[in-house]
Every structure is written in structure tokens, then in C-alpha cells.
N, C-alpha and C positions, 0 to 999 in steps of 0.2 A: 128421360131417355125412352126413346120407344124405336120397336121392330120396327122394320123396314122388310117392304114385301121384295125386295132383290134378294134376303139376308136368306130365302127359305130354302130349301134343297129339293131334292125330286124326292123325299118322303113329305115334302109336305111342312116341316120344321124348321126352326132357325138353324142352320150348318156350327157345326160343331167349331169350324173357323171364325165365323162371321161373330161369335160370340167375346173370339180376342178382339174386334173393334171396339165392341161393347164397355169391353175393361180397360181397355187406353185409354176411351173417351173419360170415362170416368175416374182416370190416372190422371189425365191432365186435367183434367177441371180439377179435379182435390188440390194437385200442387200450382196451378192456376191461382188459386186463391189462397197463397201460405206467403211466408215470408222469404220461401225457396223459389219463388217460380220462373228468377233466372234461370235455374238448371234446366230448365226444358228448352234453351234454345242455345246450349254451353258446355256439349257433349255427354251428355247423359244417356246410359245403353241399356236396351235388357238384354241380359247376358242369363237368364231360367225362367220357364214360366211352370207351374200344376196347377191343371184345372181339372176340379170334379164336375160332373154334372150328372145332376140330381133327378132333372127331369126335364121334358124337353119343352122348349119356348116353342108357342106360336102367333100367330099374326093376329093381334087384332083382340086375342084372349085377354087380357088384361093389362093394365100400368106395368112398365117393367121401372123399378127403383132397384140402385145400386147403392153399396153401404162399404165404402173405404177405411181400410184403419192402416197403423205403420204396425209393425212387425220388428224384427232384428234391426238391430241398425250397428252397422261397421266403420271401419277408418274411411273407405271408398263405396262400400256395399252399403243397399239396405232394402226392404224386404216392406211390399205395398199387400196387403189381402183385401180381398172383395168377398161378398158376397152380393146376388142378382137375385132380386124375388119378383116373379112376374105375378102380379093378383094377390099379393099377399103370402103365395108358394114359394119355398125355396129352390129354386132351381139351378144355382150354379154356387160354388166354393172357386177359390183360386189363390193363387201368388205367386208374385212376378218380386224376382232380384232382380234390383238396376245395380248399375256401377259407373261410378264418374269417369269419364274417358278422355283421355285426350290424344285426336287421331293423328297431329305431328309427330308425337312421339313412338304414337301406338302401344302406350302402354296408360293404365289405371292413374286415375289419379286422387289423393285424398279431399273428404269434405274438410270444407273449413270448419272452424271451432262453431264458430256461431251456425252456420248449416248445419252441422250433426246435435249440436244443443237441442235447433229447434225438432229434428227428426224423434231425437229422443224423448225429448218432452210429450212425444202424442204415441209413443210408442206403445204397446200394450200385449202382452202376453195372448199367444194367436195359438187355439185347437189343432195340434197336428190335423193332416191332411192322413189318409190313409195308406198304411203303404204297400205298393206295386210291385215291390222286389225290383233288382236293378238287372235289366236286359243290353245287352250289345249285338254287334252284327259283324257275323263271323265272315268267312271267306267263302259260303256260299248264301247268295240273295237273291227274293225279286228284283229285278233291275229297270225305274224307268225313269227317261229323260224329264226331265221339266225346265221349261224356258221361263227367263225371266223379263217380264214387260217393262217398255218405259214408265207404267202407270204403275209398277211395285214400289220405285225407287222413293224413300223419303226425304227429308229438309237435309240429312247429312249426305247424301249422295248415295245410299246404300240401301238394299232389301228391308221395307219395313218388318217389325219384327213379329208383325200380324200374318204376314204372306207365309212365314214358313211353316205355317199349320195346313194353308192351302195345300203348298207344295207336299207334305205330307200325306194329306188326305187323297191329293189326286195319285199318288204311288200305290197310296191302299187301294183303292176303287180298283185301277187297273190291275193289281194284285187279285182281287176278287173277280176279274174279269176274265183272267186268265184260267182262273178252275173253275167257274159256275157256266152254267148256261143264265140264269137270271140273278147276275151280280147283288143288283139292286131293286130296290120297290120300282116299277115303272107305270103299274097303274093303266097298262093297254089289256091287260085281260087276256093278253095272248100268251105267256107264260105266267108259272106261279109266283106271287111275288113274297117279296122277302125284305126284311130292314136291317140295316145294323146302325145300332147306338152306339155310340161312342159316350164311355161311363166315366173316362179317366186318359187324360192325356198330357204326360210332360217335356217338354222339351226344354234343353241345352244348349244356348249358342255358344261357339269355338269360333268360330271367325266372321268377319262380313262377308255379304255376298252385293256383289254388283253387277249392274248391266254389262249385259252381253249377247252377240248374236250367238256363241256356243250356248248350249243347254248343261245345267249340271245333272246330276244323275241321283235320284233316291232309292238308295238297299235296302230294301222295306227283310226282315226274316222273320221267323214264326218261334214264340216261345211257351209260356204254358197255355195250356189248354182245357177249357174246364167242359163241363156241359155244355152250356151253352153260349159261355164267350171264351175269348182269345184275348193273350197280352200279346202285341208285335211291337219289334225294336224298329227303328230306319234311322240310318243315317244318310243326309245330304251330300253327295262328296263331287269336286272339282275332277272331272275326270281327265283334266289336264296335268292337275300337278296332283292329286290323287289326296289334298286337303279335305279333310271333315271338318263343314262349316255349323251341323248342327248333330246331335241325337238326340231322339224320341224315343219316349215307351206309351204304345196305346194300350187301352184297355175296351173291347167291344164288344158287344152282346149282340147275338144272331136271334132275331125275334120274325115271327109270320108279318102276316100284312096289318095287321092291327097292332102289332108291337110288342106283342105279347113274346118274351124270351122262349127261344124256340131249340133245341138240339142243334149242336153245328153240323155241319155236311159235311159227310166224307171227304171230299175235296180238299178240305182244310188240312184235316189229320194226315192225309197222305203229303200235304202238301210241308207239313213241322219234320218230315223226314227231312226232305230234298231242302227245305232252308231253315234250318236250325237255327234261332238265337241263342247267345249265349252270356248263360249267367252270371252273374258280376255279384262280387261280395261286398260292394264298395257299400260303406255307409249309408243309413236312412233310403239306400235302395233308389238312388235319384240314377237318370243314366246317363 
């Protein structure tokens, strides 16, 4: 597997999204070659993803190899981990629940005996991930549109389930854009720059999303706040029927121009007032 120079962002790094291609590519190739790999063209969804990352990928710096194992495995559910080491470096943790679907019905469907035997047989007891505390997104939020292109849509007719980390990211940016004068690193010399890492990001899909010329709307709000990073909750939602298709909890770190974690800006703190997240007790703290 290797970076790809489109994958990089305006710091300079593989984008914290481009990183879920990464881990599907190397989802399907694992079950590409099992004795399940009907399931990848027989309704199979991800319906959760958590991704750590450890440090950031760049172009060109070394081999990136991905390392697949199974995880939980359920009647419908089951639970894929990766880890990504570029050069030898750990750079990314993750895991992704799929669940068998069947979109006639629109509801879950069981693995077969023989499909969950084989799941189970390469299963293996998987390092919790660390936890984030569980954020939601109260009734006051940033609010911004995102449209969805012909080129999101995947083999099932629906938002692949890579795009909605884009969608994500681009609510934050313009969340950031809205209280900074220099949101982002830009690298013109003409204001100070600035990066933020993204250390930790989970999301939850609740419904499909499909083409359309309306745009749905991402409620990005603001929850702890440390020194020098922030957790933000967002939810996706249909601002027609007022459906939440997905939530997220980030975790980002405000670092100078070298990446070195940096104090957050006042902007932020004043900004945790006016959009509050709100904390959730739900177990293992997923949102």
C-alpha cells in the first residue's frame, strides 16, 4: 500500500480522512482472500469506525504496510482492527464494526453458521483503544452545509462510508474558520500559521446517506478542553426530515507551524460557551 500525493492536506500530511481509504483498501483485500469474500458484494455496512493516530503519514517517507486481525465477532456484527506502520513507525490504530444488511428489508441480517465459524476462528483478543468519553450535540451548534457528489456514492448506491470523515473534517475547518483569522497552516508567510492534528476520531453511522442536489448539514459543538487540544462532537443530520445519519467525537491537538502542540486560542474557549457538547454516560464512552 502506498501514499498517494492527492491523499496530502494543506499541512503537508496524509488528511486524517484519506487515511479511512487506507483501511477499507486493506478490509477488502483481507476479506478478498477468506472464504467470506462473498460478503463484500451481499450487503455488508459499516455501521462504527475508531481511529487512533499516532503520528502523521507523509509522502514518500517510507513503505506504509497494514496489519489486519478480527476482533468481536456477533450473530450479524463483527469487529475488523488494523494497524498502519509507515517505515517501520506506528502510525495509526483503528476499528471498524461491519454488520450484514439487507437493504430490502432495511433491517440487519445474521451471518451464516459456516461465515461466523470462519470469523471466529481468526478472531483474537484486540488492546482496547483509549477512551474519549462519549460527546453528543446539544441544541446549540456550528452549523455547515455539505453536499454530496456523484463521485461519493458507492456499489450499494449510498455515501461511501470513507466520505463521512470528509464531511466531518470540512464542518470542522469551517468551524475553525469562523473564530480564527489563520484557521489553518497555509504556508503564505502572510499570517501565523498554525496545525491541528487530529489524535483520535470516532464515528457512528444511524442511517444511509444518498445523492442529492439538497446538502445535509454538519453540528459540529465544542466539548472538553485541555491545553492544548479539544474533543468536538458532530452530527450529520437531513435538514429535511431532521434525521441523524451519523455522530462523531474528535479529538485535536492545536500545534505551531512545526507541529509542535501549542496552547489553544482563545477563540475556542469562548467559542465551548456558545456551542456546548454534551456529555453522554453511555458505555465505553463511543458517541
Amino acid at each position: 500500500m502506498a501514499q498517494r500525493w492527492v491523499d496530502l492536506d494543506a499541512q503537508g500530511h496524509v488528511n486524517n480522512a484519506a487515511v479511512l481509504d487506507y483501511l477499507q483498501e486493506a478490509r477488502v483485500a483481507y476479506l478478498s482472500d477468506s472464504p467470506n469474500a462473498h460478503l463484500l458484494g451481499n450487503g455488508i455496512v459499516v455501521v462504527g469506525q475508531q481511529v487512533e493516530y499516532l503520528a502523521p503519514l507523509g509522502f514518500g517517507v517510507g513503505p506504509l504496510t497494514a496489519e489486519v486481525a478480527v476482533g468481536e465477532v456477533g450473530a450479524s456484527r463483527f469487529t475488523i482492527a488494523y494497524t498502519l506502520h509507515e517505515g517501520g513507525l506506528l502510525a495509526v490504530r483503528a476499528r471498524t464494526t461491519l454488520c450484514l444488511f439487507d437493504f430490502a428489508s432495511g433491517r440487519p441480517t445474521r451471518l451464516a453458521p459456516a461465515e461466523r465459524a470462519w470469523f471466529a476462528e481468526q478472531a483474537v483478543p484486540l488492546e482496547p483503544l483509549r477512551d474519549v468519553g462519549g460527546w453528543h450535540v446539544g441544541g446549540a451548534a456550528h452549523e455547515h452545509p455539505v453536499a454530496v457528489r456523484w463521485s461519493d456514492i458507492d456499489r450499494y448506491g449510498h455515501v461511501n462510508n470513507t466520505l463521512y470523515f470528509d464531511y466531518v473534517a470540512e464542518a470542522r475547518v469551517a468551524l475553525y474558520g469562523a473564530l480564527l483569522d489563520a484557521p489553518i497552516r497555509t504556508g503564505t508567510g502572510e499570517t501565523p500559521e498554525r496545525t491541528w492534528l487530529v489524535a483520535r476520531q470516532d464515528l457512528t453511522h444511524t442511517r444511509q446517506m444518498v445523492f442529492r442536489r439538497e446538502p445535509y448539514v454538519v453540528r459540529t459543538a465544542i466539548g472538553a478542553l485541555g491545553r492544548t487540544s479539544s474533543t468536538l462532537a458532530a452530527q450529520i443530520v437531513d435538514p429535511v426530515t431532521g434525521d441523524v445519519a451519523a455522530r462523531a467525537v474528535s479529538v485535536v491537538v492545536h500545534g505551531d507551524a512545526h507541529g509542535q502542540p501549542t496552547p489553544l486560542p482563545e477563540p475556542l474557549h469562548a467559542a465551548a460557551a456558545r456551542w456546548p457538547a454534551v456529555p453522554s454516560t453511555r458505555a465505553g464512552g463511543r458517541p
